[in-house]
N, C-alpha and C positions, 0 to 999 in steps of 0.2 A: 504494500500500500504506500502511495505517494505521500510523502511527509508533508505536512499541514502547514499555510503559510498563516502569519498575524498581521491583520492588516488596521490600521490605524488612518484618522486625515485630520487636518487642520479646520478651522470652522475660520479662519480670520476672516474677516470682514468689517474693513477701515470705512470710517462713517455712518456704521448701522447702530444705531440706538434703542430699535424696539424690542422689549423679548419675543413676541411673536417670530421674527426671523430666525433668531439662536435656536427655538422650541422648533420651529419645523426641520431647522440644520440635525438637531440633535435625534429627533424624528427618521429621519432618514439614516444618516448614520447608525439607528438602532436596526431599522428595517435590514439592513445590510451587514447587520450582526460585525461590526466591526468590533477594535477590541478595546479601542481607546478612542476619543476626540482632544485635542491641546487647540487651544486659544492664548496667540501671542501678546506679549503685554509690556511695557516700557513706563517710563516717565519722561517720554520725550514729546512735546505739545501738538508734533504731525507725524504721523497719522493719526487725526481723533478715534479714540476705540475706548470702550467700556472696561473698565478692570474684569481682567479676567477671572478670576475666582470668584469674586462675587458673580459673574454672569454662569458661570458653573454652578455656581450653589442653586441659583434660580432654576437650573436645569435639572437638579437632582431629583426632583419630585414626579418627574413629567418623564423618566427613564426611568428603566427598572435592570437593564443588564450593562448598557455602556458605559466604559471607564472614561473619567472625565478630569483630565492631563493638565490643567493651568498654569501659563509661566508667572512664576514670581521672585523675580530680581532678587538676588539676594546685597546687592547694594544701598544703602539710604534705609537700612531695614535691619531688625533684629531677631536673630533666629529665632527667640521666644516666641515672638507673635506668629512669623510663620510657620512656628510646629502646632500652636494651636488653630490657626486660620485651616491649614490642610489638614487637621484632625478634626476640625470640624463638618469640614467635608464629607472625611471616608464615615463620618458617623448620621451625616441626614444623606448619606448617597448609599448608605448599608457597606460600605465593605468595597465602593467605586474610584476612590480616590488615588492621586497620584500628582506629583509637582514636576515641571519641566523648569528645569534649573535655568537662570538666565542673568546678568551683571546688566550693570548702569554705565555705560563709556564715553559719554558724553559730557561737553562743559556745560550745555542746558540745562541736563537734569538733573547735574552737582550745585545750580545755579539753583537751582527752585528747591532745591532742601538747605541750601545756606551753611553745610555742618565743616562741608572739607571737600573740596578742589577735586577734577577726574584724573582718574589713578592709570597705569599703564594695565594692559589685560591681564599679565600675570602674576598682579597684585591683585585682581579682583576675581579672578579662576583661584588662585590661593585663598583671597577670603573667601569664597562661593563654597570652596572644599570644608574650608573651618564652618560652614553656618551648617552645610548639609551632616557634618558630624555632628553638631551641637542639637541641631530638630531631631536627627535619629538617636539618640541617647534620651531626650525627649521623652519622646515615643515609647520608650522604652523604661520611665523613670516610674508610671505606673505595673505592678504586673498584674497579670490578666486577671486575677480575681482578686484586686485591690476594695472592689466595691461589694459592704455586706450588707445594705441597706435593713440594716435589725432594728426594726420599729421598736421594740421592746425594752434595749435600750439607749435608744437614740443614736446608735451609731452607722454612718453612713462608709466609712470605710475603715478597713484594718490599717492604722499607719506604720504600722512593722511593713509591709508590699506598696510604703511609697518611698521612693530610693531620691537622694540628692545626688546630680548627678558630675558634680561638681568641675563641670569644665573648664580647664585653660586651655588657650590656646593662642596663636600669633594675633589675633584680630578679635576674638571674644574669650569674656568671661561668664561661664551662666551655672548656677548653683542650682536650681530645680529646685523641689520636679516638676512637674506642670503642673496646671492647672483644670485640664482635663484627662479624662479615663482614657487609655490605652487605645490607638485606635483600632477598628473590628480586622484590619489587617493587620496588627500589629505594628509592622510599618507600612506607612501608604508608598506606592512605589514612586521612586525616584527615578527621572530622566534627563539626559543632556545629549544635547545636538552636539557631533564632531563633523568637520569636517575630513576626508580625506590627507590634504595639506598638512594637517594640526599632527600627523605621524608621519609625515615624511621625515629624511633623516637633516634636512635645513627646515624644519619647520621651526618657527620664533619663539619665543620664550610664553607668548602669550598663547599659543596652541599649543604647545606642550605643556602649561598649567594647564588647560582645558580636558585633555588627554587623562592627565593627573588625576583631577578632578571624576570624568566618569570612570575610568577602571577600580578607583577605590569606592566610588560610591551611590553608583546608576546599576538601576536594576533593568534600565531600559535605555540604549544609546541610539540616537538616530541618525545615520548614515550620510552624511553630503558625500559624492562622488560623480568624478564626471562622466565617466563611462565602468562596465561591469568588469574588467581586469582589475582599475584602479579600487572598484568595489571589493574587488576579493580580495585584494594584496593586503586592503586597511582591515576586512573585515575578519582578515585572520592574523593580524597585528594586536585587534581587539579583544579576540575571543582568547589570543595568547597572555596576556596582560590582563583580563579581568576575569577569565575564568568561564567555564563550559555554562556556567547559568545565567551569564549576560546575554540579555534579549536586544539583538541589532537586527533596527529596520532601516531599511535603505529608504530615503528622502527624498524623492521623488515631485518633480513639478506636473501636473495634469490639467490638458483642455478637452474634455471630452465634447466635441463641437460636431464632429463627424463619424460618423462608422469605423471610416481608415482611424480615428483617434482611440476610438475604444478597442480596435484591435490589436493598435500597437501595447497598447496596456495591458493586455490579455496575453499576448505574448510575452511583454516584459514580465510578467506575472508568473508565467509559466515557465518561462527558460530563464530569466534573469536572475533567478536567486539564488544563486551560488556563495556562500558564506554567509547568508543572511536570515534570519527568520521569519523575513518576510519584506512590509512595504509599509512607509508612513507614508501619504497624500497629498499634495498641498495642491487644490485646486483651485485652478483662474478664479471660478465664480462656483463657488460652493452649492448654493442653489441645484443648479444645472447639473451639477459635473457629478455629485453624490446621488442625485436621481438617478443617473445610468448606471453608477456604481453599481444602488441596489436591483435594477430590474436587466441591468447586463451583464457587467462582469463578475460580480459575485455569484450569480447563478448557473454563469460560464464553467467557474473556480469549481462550485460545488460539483458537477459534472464528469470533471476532472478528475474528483477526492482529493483538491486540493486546500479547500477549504469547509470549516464546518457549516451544520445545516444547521445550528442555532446555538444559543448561549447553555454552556456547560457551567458547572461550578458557581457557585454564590460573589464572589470577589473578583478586584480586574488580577491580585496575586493567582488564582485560580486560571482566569482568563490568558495568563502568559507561562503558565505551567510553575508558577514561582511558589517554593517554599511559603506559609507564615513562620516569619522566623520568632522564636524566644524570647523573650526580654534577657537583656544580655545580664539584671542587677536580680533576674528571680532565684530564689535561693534552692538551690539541690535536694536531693530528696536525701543527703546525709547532713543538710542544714548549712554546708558552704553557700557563699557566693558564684555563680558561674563564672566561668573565666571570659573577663574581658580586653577589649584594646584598650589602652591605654588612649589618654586625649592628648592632643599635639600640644607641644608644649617649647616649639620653635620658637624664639624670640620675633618681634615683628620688627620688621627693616624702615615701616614706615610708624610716625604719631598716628593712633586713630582715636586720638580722643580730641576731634577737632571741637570748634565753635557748638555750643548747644549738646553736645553730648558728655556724659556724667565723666567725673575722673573714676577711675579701675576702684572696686568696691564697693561704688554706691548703687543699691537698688535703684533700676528704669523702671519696673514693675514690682507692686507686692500683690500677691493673692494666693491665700494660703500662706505655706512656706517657701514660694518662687521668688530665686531674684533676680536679675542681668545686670550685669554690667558689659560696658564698652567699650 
């Protein structure tokens, strides 16, 4: 039997504001049992577009199997808020959620937070590695049966299974745990866009932070490449460096406007994946292009046995074959601690306690027992 491809697409759509559009994008995409939707997202003032996670959240209720991928910068941001904004997620999306890792590179968007100047890329792929460490320990700082809601006598959870999780590292400090219950994947899954280039052996410091970045900590990498040699060469430069359970979908641009257009797709589909486990989307006009998806080529795929006939499994972890992994702080069944990585503990090359952010030690947040600092 022909190994099963994951196939993924982008919903962007620069100047739409109404949810009724996202809802019918996400509509379709379901129809098409794809395995994930990502909606791009910035702080840069053009292209106007909707924050993404909030527009996912709106989506959660109106889906019931599609994973739903939102980038959110980890620049001008603190990984506290974003372990709980994306654990909010996987908990009103059931077990759907997942974060497309993204920096802020621009002097615009350093400009409208006021805090500290734009950084070179592998300053901001270095801090992007520190924030996605800090949310998945997070995530991790509750464990899975932290919550004993015992009416009887008023207690809502066991604080012995809530862990501080006490991170240092080159660019944050964060003491935990959070604020919220563990999410229903455990962890929601993580992604980062490579390009090809970014492993070349002249690839710049700023693509090889990036590299850095998903091998240690993408459970889903999405493929730039320009033709399918250059696709294999990375894609098993990737799979060498991060391991047999990173899931790499190659990135693909789609206008399906014509016959001849959906069949090249259908090809590329069918012959094109070699090192890959499949295909993320990113089409001209989403509208359009995801309709043929569901009533052509995904129909095509199934055909094939190349792709499934419907959603298996409860979670998008389930949905890419991926483990729930552990809480890395939950205690063994002879009462140790599990064995964990250690948190970076690199010195940083740059200040990042510019204008408006706390000096090292002072709570940004209190609730509960959480604290950040920056």
């Amino acid at each position: 039997m022909p190994r099963q491809l994951h196939l993924s697409a982008a919903l962007d759509s620069p100047g739409r504001f109404d949810a009724a559009h996202f809802t019918d994008l996400a509509r379709l995409a379901e129809r098409a049992t794809l395995d994930f939707v990502t909606l791009d997202d910035s702080y840069t003032p053009e292209p106007r577009r909707l924050d993404a996670l909030a527009t996912f959240a709106r989506l959660a209720p109106v889906t019931s199997g599609l994973g739903l991928v939102p980038t959110i910068t980890t620049t001008h941001t603190e990984p506290f808020h974003t372990s709980i904004a994306v654990n909010t997620l996987d908990w009103v999306s059931e077990g759907r959620a997942g974060w497309l890792v993204g920096v802020s590179d621009t002097e615009a968007e350093a400009r409208a937070f006021g805090r500290r100047g734009a950084a070179p890329a592998e300053e901001l792929w270095a801090e992007a590695a520190d924030a996605a460490d800090a949310a998945s320990r997070l995530w991790d700082s509750w464990e899975d049966d932290a919550e004993i809601r015992d009416a009887a006598t008023g207690r809502f959870v066991d604080r012995a299974k809530l862990h501080h999780i006490d991170f240092e590292g080159p660019y944050f400090s964060v003491r935990g745990p959070s604020i919220t219950p563990r999410p229903p994947q455990g962890r929601p899954v993580i992604a980062v866009t490579v390009a090809a280039a970014d492993l070349a052996p002249d690839a710049g410091p700023g693509g090889r932070a990036r590299v850095a970045t998903a091998v240690r900590h993408a459970d889903v990498v999405l493929l730039d490449a320009p033709d399918r040699a250059t696709r294999l060469t990375a894609a098993t430069e990737l799979r060498l460096r991060g391991g047999e359970a990173l899931r790499i979908l190659a990135r693909i641009p789609v206008a399906l406007t014509t016959a001849a257009a959906t069949a090249d797709l259908l090809t590329e589909a069918t012959e094109g994946g070699g090192g890959v486990d499949g295909f993320h989307l990113v089409p001209a006009d989403p509208a359009r292009d995801l309709a043929v998806l569901a009533d052509h080529v995904v129909p095509a795929l199934r055909e094939r046995g190349l792709f499934r006939a419907g959603y298996t499994g409860r979670t998008l972890r389930d949905r890419l074959g991926l483990a729930r992994p552990a809480s890395r702080y939950a205690a063994t069944a002879t009462g140790g601690a599990t064995t964990t990585e250690p948190s970076s503990t690199e010195p940083s090359s740059t200040d990042t306690s510019a204008a408006g952010t706390p000096a090292a030690g002072t709570p940004t947040r209190s609730a509960a027992t959480a604290e950040v600092t920056r």
